[in-house]
C-alpha positions as CSV (number, residue, x, y, z in Angstrom):
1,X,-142.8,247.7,-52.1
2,X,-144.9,246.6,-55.0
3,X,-148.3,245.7,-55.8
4,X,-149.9,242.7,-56.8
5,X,-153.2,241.6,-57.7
6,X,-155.8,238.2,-56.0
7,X,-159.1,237.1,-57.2
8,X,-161.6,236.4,-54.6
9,X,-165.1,235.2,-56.3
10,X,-165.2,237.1,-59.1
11,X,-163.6,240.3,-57.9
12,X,-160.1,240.9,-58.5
13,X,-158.4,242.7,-55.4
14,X,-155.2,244.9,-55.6
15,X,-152.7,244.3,-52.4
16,X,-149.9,247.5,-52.3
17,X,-147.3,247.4,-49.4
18,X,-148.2,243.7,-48.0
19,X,-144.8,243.5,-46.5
20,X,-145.5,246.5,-45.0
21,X,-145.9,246.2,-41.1
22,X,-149.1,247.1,-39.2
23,X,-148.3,245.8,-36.1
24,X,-144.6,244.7,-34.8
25,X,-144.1,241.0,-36.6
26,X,-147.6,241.4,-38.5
27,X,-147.2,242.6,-42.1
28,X,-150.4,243.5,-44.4
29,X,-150.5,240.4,-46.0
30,X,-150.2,238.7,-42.2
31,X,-153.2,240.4,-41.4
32,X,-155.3,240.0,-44.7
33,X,-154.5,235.9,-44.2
34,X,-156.4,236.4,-40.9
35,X,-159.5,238.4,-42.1
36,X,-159.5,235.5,-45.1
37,X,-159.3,232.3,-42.3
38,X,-161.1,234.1,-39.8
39,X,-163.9,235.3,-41.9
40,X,-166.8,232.7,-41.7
41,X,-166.8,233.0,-38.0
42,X,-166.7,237.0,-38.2
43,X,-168.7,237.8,-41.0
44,X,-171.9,236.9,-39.7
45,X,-171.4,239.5,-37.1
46,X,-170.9,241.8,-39.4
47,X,-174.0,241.1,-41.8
48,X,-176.1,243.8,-42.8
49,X,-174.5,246.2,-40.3
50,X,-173.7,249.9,-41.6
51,X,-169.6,249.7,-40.4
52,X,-167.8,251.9,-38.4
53,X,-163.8,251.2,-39.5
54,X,-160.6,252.4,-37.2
55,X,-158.1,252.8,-40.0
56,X,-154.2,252.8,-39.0
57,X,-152.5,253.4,-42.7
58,X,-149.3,253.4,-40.9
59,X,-149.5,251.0,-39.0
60,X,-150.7,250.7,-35.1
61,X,-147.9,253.1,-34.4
62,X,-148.8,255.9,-36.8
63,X,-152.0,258.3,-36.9
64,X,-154.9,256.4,-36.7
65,X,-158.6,257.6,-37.8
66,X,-162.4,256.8,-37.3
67,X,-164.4,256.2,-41.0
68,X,-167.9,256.4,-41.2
69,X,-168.7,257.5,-44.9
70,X,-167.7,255.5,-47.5
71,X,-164.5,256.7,-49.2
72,X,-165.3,257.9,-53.0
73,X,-162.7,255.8,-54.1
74,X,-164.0,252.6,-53.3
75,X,-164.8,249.6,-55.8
76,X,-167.9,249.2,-57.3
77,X,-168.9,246.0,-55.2
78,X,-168.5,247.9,-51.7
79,X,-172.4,248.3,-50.7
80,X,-173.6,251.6,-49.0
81,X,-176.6,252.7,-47.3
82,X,-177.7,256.0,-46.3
83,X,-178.3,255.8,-42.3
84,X,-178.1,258.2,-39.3
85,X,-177.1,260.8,-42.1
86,X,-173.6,259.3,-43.5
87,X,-172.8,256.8,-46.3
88,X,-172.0,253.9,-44.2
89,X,-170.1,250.7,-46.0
90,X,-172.0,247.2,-45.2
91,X,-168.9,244.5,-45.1
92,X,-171.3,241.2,-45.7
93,X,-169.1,239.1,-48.3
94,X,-165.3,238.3,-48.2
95,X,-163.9,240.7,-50.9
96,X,-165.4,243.5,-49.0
97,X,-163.8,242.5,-45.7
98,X,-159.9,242.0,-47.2
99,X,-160.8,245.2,-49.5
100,X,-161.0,247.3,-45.9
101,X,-158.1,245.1,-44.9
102,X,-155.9,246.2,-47.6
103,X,-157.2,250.0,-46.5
104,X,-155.6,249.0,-43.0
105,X,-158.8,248.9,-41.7
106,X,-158.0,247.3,-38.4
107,X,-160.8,247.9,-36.0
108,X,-164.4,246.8,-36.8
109,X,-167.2,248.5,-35.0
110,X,-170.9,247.6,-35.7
111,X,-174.4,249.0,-34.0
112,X,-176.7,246.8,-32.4
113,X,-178.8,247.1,-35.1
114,X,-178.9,246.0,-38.9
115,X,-179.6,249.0,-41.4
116,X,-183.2,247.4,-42.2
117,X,-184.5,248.2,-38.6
118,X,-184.4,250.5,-35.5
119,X,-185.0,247.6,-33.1
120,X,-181.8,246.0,-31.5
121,X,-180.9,241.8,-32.4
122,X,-178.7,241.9,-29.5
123,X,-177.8,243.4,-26.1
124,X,-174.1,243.9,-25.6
125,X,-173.0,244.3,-21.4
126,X,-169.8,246.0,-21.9
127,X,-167.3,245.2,-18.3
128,X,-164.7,247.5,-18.5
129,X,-162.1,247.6,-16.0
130,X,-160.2,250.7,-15.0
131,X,-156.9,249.0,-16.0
132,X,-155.3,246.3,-17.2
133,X,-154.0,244.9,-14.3
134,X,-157.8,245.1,-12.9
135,X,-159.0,242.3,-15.3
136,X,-159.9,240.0,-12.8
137,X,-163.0,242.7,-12.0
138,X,-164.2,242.1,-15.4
139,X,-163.7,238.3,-14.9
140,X,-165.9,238.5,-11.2
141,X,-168.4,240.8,-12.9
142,X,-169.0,238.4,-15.7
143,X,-169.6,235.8,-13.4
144,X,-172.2,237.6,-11.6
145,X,-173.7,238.5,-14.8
146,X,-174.1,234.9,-15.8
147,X,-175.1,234.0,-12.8
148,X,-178.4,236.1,-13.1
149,X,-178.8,235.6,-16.9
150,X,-179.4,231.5,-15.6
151,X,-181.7,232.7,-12.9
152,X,-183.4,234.4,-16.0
153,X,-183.2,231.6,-18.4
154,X,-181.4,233.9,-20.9
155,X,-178.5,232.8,-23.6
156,X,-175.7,235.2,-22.9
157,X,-172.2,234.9,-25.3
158,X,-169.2,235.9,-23.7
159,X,-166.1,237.6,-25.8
160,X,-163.1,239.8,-24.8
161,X,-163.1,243.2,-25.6
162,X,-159.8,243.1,-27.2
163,X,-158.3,245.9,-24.8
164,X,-158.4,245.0,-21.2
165,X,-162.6,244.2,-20.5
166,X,-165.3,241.5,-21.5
167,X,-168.1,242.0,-23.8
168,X,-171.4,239.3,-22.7
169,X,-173.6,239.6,-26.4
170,X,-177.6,238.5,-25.5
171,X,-178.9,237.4,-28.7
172,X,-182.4,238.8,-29.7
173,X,-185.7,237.8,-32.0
174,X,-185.1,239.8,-35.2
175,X,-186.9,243.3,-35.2
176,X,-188.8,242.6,-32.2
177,X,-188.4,244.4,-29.1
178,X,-187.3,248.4,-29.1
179,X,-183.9,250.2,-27.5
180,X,-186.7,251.8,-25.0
181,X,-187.3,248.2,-24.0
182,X,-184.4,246.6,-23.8
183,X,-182.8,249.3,-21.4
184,X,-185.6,248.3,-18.7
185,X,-183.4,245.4,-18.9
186,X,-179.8,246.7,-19.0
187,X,-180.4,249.2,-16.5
188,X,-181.4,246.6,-13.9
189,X,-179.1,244.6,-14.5
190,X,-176.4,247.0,-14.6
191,X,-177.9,248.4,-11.4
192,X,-178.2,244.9,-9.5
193,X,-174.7,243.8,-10.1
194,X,-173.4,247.5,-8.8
195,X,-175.7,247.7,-5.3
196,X,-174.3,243.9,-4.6
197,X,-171.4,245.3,-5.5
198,X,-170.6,249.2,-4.7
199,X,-166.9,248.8,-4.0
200,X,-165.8,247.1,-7.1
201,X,-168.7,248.1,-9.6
202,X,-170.1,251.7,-10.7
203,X,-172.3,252.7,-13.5
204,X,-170.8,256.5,-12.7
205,X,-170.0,257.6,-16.3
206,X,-167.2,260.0,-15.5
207,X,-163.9,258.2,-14.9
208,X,-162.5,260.5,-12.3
209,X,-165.6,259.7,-10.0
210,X,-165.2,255.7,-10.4
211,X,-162.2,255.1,-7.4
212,X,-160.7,252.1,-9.6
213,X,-164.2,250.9,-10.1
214,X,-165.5,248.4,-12.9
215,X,-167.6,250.4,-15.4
216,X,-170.7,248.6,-16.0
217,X,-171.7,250.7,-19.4
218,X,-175.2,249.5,-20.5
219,X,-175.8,253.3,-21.7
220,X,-173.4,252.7,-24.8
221,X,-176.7,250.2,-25.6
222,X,-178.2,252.4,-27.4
223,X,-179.4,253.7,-31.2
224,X,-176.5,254.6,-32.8
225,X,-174.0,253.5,-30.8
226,X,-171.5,250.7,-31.5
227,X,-169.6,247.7,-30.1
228,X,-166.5,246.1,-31.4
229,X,-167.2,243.5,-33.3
230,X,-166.3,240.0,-32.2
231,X,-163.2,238.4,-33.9
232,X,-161.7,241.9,-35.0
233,X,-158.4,242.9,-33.8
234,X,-157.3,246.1,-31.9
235,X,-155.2,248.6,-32.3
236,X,-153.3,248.0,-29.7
237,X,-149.3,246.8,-29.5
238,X,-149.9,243.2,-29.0
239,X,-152.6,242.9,-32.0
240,X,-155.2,241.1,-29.6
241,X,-159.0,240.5,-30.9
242,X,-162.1,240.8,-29.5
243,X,-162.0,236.9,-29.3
244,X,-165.2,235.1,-27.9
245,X,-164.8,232.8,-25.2
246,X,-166.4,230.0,-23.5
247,X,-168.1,230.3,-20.3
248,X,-165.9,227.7,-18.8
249,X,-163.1,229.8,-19.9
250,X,-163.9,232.0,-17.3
251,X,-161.4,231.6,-14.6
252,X,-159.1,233.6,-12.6
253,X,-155.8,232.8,-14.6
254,X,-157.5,234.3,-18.2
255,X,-156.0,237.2,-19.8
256,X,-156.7,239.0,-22.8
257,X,-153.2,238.5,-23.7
258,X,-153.5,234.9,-25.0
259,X,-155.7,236.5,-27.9
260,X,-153.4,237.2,-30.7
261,X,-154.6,236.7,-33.9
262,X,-152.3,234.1,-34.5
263,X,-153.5,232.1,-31.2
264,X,-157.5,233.2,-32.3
265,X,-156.6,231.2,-35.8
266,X,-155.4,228.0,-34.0
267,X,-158.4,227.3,-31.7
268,X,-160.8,224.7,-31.9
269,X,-163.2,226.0,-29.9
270,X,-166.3,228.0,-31.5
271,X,-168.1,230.1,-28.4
272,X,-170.7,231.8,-30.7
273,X,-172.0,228.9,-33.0
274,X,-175.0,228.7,-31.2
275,X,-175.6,232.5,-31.4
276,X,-178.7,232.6,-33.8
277,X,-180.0,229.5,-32.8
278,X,-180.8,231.1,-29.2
279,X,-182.5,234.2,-30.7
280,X,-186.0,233.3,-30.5
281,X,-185.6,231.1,-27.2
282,X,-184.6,234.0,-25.0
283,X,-187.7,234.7,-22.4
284,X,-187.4,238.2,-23.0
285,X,-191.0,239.2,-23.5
286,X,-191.7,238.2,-19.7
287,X,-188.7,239.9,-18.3
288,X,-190.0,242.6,-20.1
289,X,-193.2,242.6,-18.6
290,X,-192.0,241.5,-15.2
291,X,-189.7,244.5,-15.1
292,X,-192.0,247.2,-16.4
293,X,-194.9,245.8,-14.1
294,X,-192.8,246.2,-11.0
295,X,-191.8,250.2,-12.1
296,X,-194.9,250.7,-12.6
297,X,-196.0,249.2,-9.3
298,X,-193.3,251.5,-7.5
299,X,-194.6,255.0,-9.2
């Protein structure tokens, strides 16, 4: 397998092995045409963000590895920042993201947080099931979730995790409200959907003490922590993404399965383009306060 060269602005990329396969049917150059078609709905998401990449070299099949610090070898126009004490890569233009795709950089994980500031822009409720044949607990959980977010008057944005849960992203004003603040909020909700719900739903941390429970993690919400980020694939055998999806979408027939990257590329259907419009809309400030008036009011 040879190399060849592609100019993207005014970088010039080097592609080795693109016929090489990362995923059964998918080859290198497969996967770099998604990153390239999927990138102006992905990219966003990624903006500013210091990047946390799951690199499979040899494919999904072969040893697979978590990369923080920017390698040393890495092209000039790769930005870095300093942050939590590594040399994190930021992957905010197009050359950057096929450069990490030609590193077989397959999973993208991003905090909730942009490297400018400690405050969260979003909330992330992540409804993981305790297999994948219990998906339909993610589906009922998101629909209780949603179901309280109206009550609330809050946006929410729902995606798949990629794996075998849902992901529902709350947008939030830019550099605005702390981690301390926005737990008050993930905790209750986390804890309201598990006491209507104690036999399907847990917030109990340890898998062996959740009896084939949903695990409502709003804990992972957190400094420092991450999400995957929403259009990336997995590194799982069927290549799925972390695809977002309409509310409507949320029935009892959906499975994460239908989320290849090939099936991601041919819809028509764009469930976050409203994202950043519903930022500084959200009535957050009052939950807030609502929320902290009645802990206090129960001390």
């Amino acid at each position: 397998m040879g190399q060849h060269s592609i100019t993207v602005g005014d970088v010039e990329l080097t592609i080795t092995n693109a016929e090489k396969l990362l995923w059964k049917g998918v080859t290198k150059a497969d996967y770099l045409n998604y990153l390239a078609r999927i990138s102006p709905l992905m990219l966003p998401f990624l903006h500013n963000k210091p990047l946390t990449v799951i690199r499979y070299p040899d494919g999904i099949n072969g040893e697979a590895f978590y990369q923080r610090n920017c390698p040393e070898y890495a092209p000039d126009f790769i930005k870095t920042v300093e942050h939590h004490d590594n040399n994190y890569m930021i992957c905010s233009d197009l050359p950057s993201l096929l450069w990490l795709g030609t590193q077989a950089a397959i999973e993208f994980h991003i905090p909730f947080s942009t490297y400018q500031t400690q405050k969260p822009s979003e909330i992330v409720f992540d409804l993981d099931p305790p297999s994948n044949q219990a998906f339909h607990l993610a589906v009922l959980a998101a629909k209780q979730i949603k179901d309280n977010l109206d009550r609330l008057h809050v946006t929410g944005f729902l995606k798949l995790s990629g794996n075998k849960g849902l992901q529902i992203h709350i947008p939030l004003p830019i550099d605005t409200f702390t981690y301390e603040q926005t737990k008050v909020f993930t905790a209750f909700m986390a804890r309201f959907l598990v006491e209507t719900n104690p036999n399907l739903f847990t917030i109990e941390r340890l898998k062996k003490n959740r009896n084939e429970r949903l695990y409502v993690d709003y804990v992972q919400h957190a400094s420092g922590k991450t999400i995957i980020a929403p259009y990336s694939p997995r590194g799982n055998a069927e290549g799925l993404v972390a695809a977002p999806i309409e509310w409507n979408e949320l029935k009892d027939g959906l499975t994460p399965t239908d989320f290849s990257m090939e099936r991601v590329l041919k819809r028509k259907l764009r469930p976050f383009r409203d994202y950043e419009k519903a930022r500084d809309h959200q009535p957050f400030k009052e939950i807030i306060d609502w929320l902290l008036s009645k802990k206090t009011n129960h001390l």
